[in-house]
C-alpha positions as a Python dict, from the first residue, in 0.01 Angstrom:
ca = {
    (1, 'X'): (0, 0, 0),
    (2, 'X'): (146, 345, -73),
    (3, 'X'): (157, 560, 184),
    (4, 'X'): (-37, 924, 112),
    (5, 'X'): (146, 1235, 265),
    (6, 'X'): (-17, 1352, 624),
    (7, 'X'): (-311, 1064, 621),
    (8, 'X'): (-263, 818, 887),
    (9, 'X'): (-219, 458, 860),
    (10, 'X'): (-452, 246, 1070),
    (11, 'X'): (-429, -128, 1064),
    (12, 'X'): (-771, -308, 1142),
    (13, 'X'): (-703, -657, 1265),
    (14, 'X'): (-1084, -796, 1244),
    (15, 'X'): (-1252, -1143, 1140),
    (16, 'X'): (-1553, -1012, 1107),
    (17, 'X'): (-1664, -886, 733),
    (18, 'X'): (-1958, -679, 806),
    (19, 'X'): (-1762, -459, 1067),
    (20, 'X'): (-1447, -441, 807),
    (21, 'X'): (-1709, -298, 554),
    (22, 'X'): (-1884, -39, 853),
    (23, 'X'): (-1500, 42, 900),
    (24, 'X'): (-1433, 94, 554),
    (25, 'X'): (-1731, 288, 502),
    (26, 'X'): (-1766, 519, 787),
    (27, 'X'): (-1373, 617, 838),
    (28, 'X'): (-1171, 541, 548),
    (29, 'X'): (-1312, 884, 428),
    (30, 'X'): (-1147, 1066, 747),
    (31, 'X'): (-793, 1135, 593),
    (32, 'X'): (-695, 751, 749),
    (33, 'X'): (-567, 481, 504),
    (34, 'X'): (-733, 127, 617),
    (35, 'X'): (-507, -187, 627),
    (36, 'X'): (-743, -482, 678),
    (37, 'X'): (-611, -820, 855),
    (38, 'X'): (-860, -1104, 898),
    (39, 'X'): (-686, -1344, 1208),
    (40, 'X'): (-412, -1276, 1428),
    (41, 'X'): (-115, -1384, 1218),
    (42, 'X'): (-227, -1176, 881),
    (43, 'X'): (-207, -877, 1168),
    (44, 'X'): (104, -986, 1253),
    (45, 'X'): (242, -967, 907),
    (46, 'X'): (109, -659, 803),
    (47, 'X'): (215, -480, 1075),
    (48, 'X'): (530, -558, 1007),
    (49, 'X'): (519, -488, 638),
    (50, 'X'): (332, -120, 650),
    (51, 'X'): (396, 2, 1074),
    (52, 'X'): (94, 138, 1043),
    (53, 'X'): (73, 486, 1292),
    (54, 'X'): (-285, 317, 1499),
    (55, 'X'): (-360, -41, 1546),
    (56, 'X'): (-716, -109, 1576),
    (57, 'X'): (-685, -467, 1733),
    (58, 'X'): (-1033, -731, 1795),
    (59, 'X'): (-985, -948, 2075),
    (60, 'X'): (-1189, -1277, 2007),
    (61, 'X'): (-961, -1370, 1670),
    (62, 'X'): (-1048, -1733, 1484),
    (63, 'X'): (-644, -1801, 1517),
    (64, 'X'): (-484, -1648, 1810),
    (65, 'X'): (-590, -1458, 2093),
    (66, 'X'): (-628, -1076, 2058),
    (67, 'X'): (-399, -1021, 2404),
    (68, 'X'): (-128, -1265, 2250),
    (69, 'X'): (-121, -1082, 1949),
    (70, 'X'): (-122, -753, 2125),
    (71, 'X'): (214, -873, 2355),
    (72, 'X'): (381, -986, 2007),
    (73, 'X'): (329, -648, 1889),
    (74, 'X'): (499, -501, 2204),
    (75, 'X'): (815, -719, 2144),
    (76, 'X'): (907, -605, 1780),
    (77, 'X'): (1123, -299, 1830),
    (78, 'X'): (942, -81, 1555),
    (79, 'X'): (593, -103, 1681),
    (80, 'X'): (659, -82, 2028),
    (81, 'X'): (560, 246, 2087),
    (82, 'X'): (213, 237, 1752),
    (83, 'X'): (-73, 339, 1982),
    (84, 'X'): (-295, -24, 1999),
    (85, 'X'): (-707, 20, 2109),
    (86, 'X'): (-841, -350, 2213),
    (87, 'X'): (-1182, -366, 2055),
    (88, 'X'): (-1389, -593, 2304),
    (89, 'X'): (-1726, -686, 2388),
    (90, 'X'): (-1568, -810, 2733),
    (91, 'X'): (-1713, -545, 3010),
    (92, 'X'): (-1496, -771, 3299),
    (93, 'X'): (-1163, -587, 3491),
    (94, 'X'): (-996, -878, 3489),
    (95, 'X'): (-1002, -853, 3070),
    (96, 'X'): (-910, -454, 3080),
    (97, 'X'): (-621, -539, 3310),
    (98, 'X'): (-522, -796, 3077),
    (99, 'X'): (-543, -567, 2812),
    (100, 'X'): (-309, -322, 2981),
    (101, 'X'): (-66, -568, 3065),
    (102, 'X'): (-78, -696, 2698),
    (103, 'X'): (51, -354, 2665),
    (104, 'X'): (-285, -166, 2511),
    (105, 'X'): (-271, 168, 2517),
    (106, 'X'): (-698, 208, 2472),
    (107, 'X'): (-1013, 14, 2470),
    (108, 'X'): (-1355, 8, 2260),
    (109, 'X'): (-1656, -181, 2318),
    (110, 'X'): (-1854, -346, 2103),
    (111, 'X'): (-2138, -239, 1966),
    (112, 'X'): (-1886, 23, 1841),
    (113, 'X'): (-1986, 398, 1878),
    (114, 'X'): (-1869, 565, 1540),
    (115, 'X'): (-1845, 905, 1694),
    (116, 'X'): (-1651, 774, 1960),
    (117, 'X'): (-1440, 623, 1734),
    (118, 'X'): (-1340, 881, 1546),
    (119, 'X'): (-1242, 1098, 1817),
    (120, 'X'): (-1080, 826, 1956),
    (121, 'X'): (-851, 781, 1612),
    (122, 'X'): (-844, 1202, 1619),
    (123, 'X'): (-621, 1214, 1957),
    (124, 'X'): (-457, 885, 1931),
    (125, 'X'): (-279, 996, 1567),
    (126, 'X'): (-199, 1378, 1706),
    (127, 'X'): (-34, 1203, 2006),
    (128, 'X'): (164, 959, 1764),
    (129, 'X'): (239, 1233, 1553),
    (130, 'X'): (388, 1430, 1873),
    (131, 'X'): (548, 1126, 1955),
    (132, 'X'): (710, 1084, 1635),
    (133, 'X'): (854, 1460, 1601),
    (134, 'X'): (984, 1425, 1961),
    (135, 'X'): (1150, 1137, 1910),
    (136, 'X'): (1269, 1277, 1528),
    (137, 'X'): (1411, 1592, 1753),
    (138, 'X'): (1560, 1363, 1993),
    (139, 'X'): (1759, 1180, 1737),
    (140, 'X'): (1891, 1476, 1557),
    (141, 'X'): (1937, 1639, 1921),
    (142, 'X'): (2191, 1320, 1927),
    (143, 'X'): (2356, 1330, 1600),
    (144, 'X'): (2440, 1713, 1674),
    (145, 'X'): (2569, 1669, 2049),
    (146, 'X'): (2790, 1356, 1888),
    (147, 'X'): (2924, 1560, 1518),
    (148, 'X'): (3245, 1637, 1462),
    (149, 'X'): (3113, 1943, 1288),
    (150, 'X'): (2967, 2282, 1501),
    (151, 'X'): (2590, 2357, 1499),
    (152, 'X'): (2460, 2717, 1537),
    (153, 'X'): (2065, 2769, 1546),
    (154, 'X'): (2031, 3157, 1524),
    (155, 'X'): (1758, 3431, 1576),
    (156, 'X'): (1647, 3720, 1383),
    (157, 'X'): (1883, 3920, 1567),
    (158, 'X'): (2193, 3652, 1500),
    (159, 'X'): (2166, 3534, 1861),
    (160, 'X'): (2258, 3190, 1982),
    (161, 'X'): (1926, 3013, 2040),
    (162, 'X'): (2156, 2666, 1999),
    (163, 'X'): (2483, 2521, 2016),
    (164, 'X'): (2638, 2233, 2005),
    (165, 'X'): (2975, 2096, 2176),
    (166, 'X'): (3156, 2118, 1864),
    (167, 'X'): (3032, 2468, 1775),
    (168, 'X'): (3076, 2565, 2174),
    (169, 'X'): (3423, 2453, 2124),
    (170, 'X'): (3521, 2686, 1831),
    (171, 'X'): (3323, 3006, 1961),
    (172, 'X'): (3508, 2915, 2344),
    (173, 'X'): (3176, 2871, 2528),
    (174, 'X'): (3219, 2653, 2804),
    (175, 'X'): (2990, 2286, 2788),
    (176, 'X'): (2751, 2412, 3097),
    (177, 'X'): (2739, 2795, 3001),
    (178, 'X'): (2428, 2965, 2866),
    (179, 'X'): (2461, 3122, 2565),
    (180, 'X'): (2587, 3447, 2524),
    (181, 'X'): (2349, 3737, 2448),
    (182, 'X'): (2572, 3896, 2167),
    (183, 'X'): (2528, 3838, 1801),
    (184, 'X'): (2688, 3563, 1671),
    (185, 'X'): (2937, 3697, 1455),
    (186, 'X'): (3055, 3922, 1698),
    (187, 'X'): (3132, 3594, 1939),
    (188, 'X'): (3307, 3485, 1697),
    (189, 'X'): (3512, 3827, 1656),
    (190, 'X'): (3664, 3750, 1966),
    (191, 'X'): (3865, 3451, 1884),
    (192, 'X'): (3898, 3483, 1527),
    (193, 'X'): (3957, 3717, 1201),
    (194, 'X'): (3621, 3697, 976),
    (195, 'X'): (3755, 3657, 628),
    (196, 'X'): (3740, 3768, 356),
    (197, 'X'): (3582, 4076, 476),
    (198, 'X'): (3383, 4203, 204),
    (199, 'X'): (3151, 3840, 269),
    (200, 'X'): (3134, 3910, 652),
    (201, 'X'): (2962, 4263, 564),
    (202, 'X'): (2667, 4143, 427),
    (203, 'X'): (2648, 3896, 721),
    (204, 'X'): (2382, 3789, 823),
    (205, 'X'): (2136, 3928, 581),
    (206, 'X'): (2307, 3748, 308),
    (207, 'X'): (2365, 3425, 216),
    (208, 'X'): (2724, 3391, 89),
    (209, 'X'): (2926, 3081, 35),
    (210, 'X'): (3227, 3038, 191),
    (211, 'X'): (3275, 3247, 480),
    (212, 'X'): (3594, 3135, 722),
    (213, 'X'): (3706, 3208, 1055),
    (214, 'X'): (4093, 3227, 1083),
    (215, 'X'): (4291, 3196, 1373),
    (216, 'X'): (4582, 3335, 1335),
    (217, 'X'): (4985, 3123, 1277),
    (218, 'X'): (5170, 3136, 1605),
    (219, 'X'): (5496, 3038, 1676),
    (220, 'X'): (5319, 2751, 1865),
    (221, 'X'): (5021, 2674, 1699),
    (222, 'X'): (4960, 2595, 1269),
    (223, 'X'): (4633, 2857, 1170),
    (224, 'X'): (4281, 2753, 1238),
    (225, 'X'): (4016, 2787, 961),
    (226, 'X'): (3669, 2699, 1022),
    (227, 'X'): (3426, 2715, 741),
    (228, 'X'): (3085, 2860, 797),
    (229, 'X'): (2782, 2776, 606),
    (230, 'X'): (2457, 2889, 630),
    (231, 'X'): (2228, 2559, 525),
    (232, 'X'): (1917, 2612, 332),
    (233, 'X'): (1667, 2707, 593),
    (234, 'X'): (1343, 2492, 692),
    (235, 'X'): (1128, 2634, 923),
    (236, 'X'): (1189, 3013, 880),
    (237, 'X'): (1057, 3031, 1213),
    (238, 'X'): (1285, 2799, 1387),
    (239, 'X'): (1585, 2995, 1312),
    (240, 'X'): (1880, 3001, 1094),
    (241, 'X'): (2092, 2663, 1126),
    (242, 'X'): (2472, 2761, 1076),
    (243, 'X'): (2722, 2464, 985),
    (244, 'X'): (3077, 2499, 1145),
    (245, 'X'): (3325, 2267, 1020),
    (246, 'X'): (3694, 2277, 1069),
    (247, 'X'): (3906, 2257, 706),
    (248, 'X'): (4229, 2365, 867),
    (249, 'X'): (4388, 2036, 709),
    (250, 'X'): (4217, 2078, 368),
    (251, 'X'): (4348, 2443, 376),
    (252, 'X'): (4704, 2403, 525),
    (253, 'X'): (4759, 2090, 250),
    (254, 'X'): (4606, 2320, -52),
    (255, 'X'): (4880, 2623, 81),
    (256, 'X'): (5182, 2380, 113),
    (257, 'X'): (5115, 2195, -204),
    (258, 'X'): (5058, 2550, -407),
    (259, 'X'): (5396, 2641, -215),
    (260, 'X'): (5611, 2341, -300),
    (261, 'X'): (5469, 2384, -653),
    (262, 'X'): (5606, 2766, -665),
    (263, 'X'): (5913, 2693, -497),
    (264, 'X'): (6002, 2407, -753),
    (265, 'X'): (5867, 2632, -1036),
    (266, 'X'): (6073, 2934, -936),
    (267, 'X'): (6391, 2824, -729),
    (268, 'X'): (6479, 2527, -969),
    (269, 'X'): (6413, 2634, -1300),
    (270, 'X'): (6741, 2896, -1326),
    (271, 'X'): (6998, 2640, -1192),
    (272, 'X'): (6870, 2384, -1445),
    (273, 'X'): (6848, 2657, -1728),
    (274, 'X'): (7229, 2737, -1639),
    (275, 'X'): (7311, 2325, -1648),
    (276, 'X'): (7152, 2276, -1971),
    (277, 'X'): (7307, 2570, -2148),
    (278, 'X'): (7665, 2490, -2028),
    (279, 'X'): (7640, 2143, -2118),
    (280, 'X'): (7444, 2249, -2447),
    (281, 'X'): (7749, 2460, -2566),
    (282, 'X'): (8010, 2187, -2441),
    (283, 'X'): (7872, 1895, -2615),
    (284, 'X'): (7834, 2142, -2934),
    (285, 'X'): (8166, 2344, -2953),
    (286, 'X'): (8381, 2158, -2720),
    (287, 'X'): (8595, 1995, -3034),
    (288, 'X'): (8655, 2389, -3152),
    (289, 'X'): (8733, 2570, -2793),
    (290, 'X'): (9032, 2588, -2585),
    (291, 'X'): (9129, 2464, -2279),
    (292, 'X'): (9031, 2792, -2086),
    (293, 'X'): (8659, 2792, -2286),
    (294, 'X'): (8584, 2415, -2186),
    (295, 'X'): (8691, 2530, -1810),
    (296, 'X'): (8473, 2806, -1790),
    (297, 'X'): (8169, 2662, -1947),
    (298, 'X'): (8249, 2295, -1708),
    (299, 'X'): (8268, 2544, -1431),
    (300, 'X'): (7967, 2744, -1515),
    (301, 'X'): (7776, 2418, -1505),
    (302, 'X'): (7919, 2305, -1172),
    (303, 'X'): (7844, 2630, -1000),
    (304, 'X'): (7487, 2579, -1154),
    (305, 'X'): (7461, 2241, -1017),
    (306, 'X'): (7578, 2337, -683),
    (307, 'X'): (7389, 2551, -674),
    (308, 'X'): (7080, 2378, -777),
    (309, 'X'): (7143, 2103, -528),
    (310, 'X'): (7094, 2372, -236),
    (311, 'X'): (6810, 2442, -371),
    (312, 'X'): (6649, 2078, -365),
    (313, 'X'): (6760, 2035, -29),
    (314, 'X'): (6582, 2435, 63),
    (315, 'X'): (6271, 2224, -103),
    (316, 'X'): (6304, 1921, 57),
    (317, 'X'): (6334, 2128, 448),
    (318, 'X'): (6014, 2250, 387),
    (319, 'X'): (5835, 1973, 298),
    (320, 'X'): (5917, 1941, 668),
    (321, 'X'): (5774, 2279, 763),
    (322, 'X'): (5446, 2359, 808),
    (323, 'X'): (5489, 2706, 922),
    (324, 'X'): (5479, 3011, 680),
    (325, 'X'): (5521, 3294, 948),
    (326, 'X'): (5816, 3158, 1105),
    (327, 'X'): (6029, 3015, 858),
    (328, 'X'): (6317, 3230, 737),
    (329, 'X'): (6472, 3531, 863),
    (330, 'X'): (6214, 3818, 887),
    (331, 'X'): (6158, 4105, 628),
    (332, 'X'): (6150, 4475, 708),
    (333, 'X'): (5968, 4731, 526),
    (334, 'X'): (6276, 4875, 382),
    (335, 'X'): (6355, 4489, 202),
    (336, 'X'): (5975, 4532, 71),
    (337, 'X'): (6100, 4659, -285),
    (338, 'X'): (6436, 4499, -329),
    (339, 'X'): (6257, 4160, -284),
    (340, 'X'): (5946, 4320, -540),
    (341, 'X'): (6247, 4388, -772),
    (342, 'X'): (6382, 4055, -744),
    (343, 'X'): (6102, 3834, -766),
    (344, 'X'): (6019, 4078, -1128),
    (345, 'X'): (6391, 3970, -1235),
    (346, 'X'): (6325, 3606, -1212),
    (347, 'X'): (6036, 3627, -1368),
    (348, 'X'): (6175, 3877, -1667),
    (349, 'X'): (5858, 4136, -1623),
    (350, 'X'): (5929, 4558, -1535),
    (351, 'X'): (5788, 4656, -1235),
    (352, 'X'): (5744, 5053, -1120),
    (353, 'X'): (5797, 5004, -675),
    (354, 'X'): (5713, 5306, -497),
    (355, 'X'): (5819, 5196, -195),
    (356, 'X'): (5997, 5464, -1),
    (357, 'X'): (6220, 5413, 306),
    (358, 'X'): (6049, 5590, 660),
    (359, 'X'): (6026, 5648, 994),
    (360, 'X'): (5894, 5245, 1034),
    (361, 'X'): (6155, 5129, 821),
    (362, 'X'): (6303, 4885, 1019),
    (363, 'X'): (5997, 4748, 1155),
    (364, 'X'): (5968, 4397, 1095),
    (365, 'X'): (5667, 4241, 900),
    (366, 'X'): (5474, 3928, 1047),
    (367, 'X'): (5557, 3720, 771),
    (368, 'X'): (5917, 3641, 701),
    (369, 'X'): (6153, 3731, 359),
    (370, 'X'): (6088, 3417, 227),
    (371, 'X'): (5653, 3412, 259),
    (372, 'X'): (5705, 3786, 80),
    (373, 'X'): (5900, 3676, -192),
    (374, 'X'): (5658, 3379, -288),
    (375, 'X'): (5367, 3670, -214),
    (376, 'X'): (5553, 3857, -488),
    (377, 'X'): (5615, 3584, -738),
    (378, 'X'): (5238, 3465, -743),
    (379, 'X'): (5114, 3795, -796),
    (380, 'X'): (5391, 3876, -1041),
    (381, 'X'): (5300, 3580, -1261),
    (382, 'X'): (4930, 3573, -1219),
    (383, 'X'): (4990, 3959, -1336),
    (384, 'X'): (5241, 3809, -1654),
    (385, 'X'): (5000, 3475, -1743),
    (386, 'X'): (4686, 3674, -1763),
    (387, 'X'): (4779, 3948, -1921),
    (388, 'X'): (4721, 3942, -2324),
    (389, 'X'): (5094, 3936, -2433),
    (390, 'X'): (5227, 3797, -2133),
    (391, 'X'): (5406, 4144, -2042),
    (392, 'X'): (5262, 4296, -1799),
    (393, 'X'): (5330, 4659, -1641),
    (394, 'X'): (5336, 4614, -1268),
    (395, 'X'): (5329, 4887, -1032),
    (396, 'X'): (5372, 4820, -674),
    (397, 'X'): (5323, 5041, -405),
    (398, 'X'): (5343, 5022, 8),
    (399, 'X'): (5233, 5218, 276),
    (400, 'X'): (5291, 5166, 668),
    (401, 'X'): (4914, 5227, 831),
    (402, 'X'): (4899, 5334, 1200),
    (403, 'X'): (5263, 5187, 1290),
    (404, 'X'): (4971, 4868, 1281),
    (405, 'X'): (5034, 4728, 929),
    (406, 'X'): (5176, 4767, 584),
    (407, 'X'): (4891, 4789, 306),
    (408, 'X'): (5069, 4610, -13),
    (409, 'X'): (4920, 4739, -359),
    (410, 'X'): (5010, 4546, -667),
    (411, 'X'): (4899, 4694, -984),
    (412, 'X'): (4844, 4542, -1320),
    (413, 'X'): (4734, 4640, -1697),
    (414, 'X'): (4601, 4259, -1767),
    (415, 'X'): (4235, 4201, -1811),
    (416, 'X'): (3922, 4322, -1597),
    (417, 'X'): (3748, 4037, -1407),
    (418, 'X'): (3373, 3962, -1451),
    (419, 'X'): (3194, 3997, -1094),
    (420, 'X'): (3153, 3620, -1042),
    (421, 'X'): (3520, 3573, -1082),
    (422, 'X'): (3557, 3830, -849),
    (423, 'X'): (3376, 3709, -589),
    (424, 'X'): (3525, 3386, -585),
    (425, 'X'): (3929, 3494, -695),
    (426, 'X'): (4059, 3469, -332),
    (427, 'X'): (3855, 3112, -221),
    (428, 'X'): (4123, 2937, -51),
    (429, 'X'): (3955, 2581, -15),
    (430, 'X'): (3610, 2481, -140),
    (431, 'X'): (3715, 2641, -509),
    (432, 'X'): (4034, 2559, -555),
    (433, 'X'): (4091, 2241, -386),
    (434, 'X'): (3873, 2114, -686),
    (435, 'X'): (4105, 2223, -978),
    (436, 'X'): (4422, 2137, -726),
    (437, 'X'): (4524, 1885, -990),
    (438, 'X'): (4546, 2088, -1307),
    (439, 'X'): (4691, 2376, -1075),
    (440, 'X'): (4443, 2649, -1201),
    (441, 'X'): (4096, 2787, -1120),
    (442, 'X'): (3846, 2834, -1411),
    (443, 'X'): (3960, 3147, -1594),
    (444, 'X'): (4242, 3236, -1294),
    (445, 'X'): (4553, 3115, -1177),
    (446, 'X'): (4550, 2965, -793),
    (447, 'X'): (4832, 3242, -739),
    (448, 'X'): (4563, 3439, -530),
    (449, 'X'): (4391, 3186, -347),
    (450, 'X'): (4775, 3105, -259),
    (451, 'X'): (4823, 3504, -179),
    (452, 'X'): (4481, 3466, 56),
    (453, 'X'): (4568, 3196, 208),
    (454, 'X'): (4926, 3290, 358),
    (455, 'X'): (4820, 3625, 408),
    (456, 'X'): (4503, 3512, 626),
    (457, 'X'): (4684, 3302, 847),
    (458, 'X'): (4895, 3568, 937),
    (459, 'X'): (4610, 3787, 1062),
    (460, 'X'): (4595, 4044, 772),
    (461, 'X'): (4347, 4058, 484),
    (462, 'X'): (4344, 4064, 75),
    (463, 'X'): (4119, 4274, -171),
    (464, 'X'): (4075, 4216, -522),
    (465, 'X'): (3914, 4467, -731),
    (466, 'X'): (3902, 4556, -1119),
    (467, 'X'): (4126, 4921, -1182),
    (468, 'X'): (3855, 5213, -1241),
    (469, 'X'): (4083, 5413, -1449),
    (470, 'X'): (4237, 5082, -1723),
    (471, 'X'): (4231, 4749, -1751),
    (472, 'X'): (4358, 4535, -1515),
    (473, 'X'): (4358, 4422, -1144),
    (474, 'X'): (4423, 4574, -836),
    (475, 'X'): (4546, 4353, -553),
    (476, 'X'): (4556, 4542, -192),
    (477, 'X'): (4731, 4313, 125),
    (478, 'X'): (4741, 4424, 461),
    (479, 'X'): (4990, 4261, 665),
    (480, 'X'): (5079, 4310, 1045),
    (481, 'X'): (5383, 4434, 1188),
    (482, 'X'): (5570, 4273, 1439),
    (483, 'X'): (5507, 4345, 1790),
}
């Protein structure tokens, strides 16, 4: 029997035909589906078969006693709890009590009252149905207090009217606590950056992908990053339900896989370029040159190779490092544009650097010399591969803001983004992880989700944004100063 959407399914176990037809007849019509059984054992199976929500259940049965049948019930796990009314034309105590220790929730005496009847079936299938949704709540109660993943349930006013251990965890609410009366994302300010800003504006009167909270790299502790995600909402009036899940590990492995991949792109490829051409020029003129030539080109290539080896081994320690803020010696805002300059050279692109020495100088920049050169290099060569003739004009530019942080502009003259690659140019994990193979986002580089992803963890923030006056791209950083 198929089931129909909000009609209740009440199982009739009854030998006699007339009252099946009076059933059929006067109730069928009152949003209940009818399952008919004719003995105790047909009951049996068809409760099994449909769990009907009411059991309507005769006593005096050709087969097997009504009470028997009424205890079997009781002992199968999913009808345990289906409301069962005993349908008797025993008037004794001794039968009722029977009944009741059978495990009846009801009785109804024959000659049945229809009226009665129906109310009867009226409350009994609003109290299953209560039963049911408590029991539904009860089990997703469960699977919340036991997920590895944090559970907000928020108000109008972005209040905590739920949270689970998981989610208590993140936001630093202790297990026993009630929830605090701020707004949720300002909890969450307390512990963590809200990145990338621009999302966190809108919050919460727009749904956005992708929102993250970032805890910042210590010289102790990797970065944190905890996705949030709004899930589509059910009950408008039971609040907003807010997924929190924890994809530090997915991040951290897309940043050091995107860094190993720019460090053997960039550190290896002039050593080998040096080996080849050497050897190139030795295996083609060496017949022709002298002595001196052959030693200066065999030379060439073994300074190359030296060299080069260094290199592999500067790869191969960092495989072993999972830090980016603490690894290497630390840059000062005077270094900013001979390492802007340098990281052009390599990659054989002008840049204009207006970065000119002051008062903060000397101050040292969160990240270290080697985290601002690979900043520099992915820009640089997102800036070279999408531009239309691969030769770009770069201008770079930094400021020092409030003695707090240095804001990093990187110009380009490339191409003008369309809004939806906009809004997604700086996704760190649920993009890019998905084009991680081919190394490229659709219709950008992962330079930038690289750039946000370092720069982030060290408690500063990006900005994309198409240049108003040409085309092009406009990439502003803010990154902290050291203490």
């Amino acid at each position: 029997m198929r089931r129909v959407a909000d009609r209740g399914v009440v199982l009739i176990v009854e030998d006699d035909a007339g009252t099946r037809a009076l059933f059929q007849e006067l109730i069928a019509a009152d949003d209940y589906d009818l399952v008919f059984a004719v003995d105790g054992r047909d009951g049996l199976r068809l409760a099994h078969e449909k769990v009907p929500d009411i059991i309507l259940l005769d006593v005096l049965l050709p087969d097997v006693d009504g009470f028997e049948v009424c205890r079997q019930f009781r002992r199968t796990p999913q009808l345990a709890e289906v409301p069962i009314v005993i349908i008797t034309v025993l008037e004794d105590r001794e039968s009722r009590l029977e009944g009741l220790r059978a495990g009846a929730d009801d009785f109804l005496s024959k000659p049945i009252d229809w009226v009665e009847l129906r109310a009867r079936l009226q409350t009994l299938t609003r109290l299953n149905r209560f039963r049911h949704l408590l029991a539904e709540r009860t089990r997703t109660e469960l699977l919340l207090e036991r997920s590895r993943d944090g559970y907000v349930l928020l108000d109008e006013h972005d209040r905590l009217l739920y949270a689970n251990p998981r989610a208590r965890s993140f936001l630093g609410i202790p297990p026993d606590a009630p929830a605090p009366a701020e707004p949720f994302h300002e909890l969450a300010r307390r512990s963590y950056d809200l990145q990338p800003h621009d999302r966190w504006r809108t919050w919460p009167r727009e749904t956005a992908p992708e929102r993250y909270l970032v805890r910042r790299e210590s010289a102790t502790a990797p970065p944190f990053w905890v996705r949030v995600e709004e899930l589509p909402p059910g009950n408008p009036r039971s609040g907003r339900l807010v997924e929190l899940r924890d994809v530090s590990r997915q991040v951290l492995t897309q940043r050091d896989m995107l860094s190993f991949q720019s460090a053997i792109s960039h550190k290896l490829r002039s050593p080998l370029n040096g080996i080849v051409g050497s050897l190139e020029i030795l295996a083609e003129e060496a017949a022709s040159m002298s002595g001196g030539e052959v030693a200066r080109f065999a030379s060439l290539a073994l300074r190359s190779a030296v060299r080069l080896l260094g290199e592999v081994e500067g790869v191969l320690r960092y495989t072993h490092v999972r830090s980016m803020i603490h690894q290497g010696e630390p840059c000062t805002v005077d270094e900013l544009a001979t390492r802007a300059h340098q990281a052009a050279a390599d990659l054989g692109i002008e840049i204009g650097a207006r970065i000119e020495p002051a008062a903060d100088g000397n101050r040292r920049l969160v990240l270290p010399g080697e985290s601002i050169d690979l900043l520099f290099r992915e820009l640089f060569e997102n800036a070279k591969k999408f531009h239309p003739r691969q030769a770009p004009s770069v201008d770079v530019s930094a400021v020092v803001v409030d003695h707090a942080s240095v804001r990093l502009t990187v110009r380009d003259d490339g191409l003008h983004l369309t809004p939806a690659q906009l809004d997604r140019v700086l996704m760190p994990y649920e993009q890019s992880h998905k084009q991680a193979t081919s190394g490229e986002v659709p219709g950008l580089g992962l330079g930038l989700a690289l750039v946000a992803i370092v720069v982030w963890s060290a408690g500063g923030s990006t900005r994309v944004y198409n240049r108003p006056d040409a085309p092009g791209l406009v990439v502003d950083l803010s990154i902290p100063l050291a203490s």
